[in-house]
C-alpha positions, 0 to 999 in steps of 0.5 A: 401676458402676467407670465412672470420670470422666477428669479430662483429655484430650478428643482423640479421637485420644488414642482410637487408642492405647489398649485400651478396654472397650466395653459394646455391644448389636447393634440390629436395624439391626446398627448397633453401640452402644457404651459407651466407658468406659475412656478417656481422654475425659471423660464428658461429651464422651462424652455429647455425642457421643452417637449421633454417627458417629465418623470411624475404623474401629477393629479389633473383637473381643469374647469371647462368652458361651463365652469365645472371641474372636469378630472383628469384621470391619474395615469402612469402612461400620461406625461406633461410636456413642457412646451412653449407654444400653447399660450394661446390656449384659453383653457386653464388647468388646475395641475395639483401634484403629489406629496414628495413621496418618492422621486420617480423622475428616474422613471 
C-alpha cells in the first residue's frame, strides 16, 4: 500500500529530475523489473508502458538487506521495464536519473 495516484503530468522527462523509489526484482534473464511508484506519471501511463524499453539509463543503487548501498553499474545495455507485477518485492531501489542533458528516448 501508500501507492498514490498522480493527478498530472505524463512526460517521461518529468522522470530525470526526481528521486524515485522503485520496487524490483532480477529474473533469470538479469533484466532488471522495476516498479516506478513515486513519480510524476500517473499509473495509468505506468500500465501502458508496461514491460516496454525506456530509452534512458538512469544511474541505480539500491540498499540490501544489510543496509548498505550497493551500485548498480551504469550500462548503455541496461533498460528499466515498467511492470506492474513486482510489488510484492521487498527490495527498494534508489533510481537517481540524470540531468536532461539530452533526449535519448529516441534511442
Amino acid at each position: 500500500s501508500g501507492l498514490r495516484r498522480a493527478g498530472s503530468g505524463n512526460n517521461i522527462n518529468s522522470l530525470r529530475t526526481s528521486r524515485v523509489k522503485v520496487y524490483f526484482s532480477l529474473p533469470d534473464s538479469g533484466a532488471l523489473k522495476v516498479c516506478i511508484v513515486n513519480t510524476a506519471l500517473p499509473f495509468e501511463c505506468l500500465e501502458n508502458r508496461a514491460r516496454e524499453k525506456v530509452g534512458f539509463t538512469p544511474r541505480l543503487s539500491y540498499v540490501d538487506s544489510e543496509g548498505k548501498v550497493v551500485n548498480v553499474q551504469d550500462d548503455d545495455s541496461m533498460f528499466l521495464f515498467f511492470t506492474t507485477d513486482c510489488l510484492n518485492s521487498k527490495r527498494v531501489l534508489r533510481c537517481t536519473l540524470p540531468p536532461p542533458a539530452d533526449d535519448s528516448r529516441s534511442h
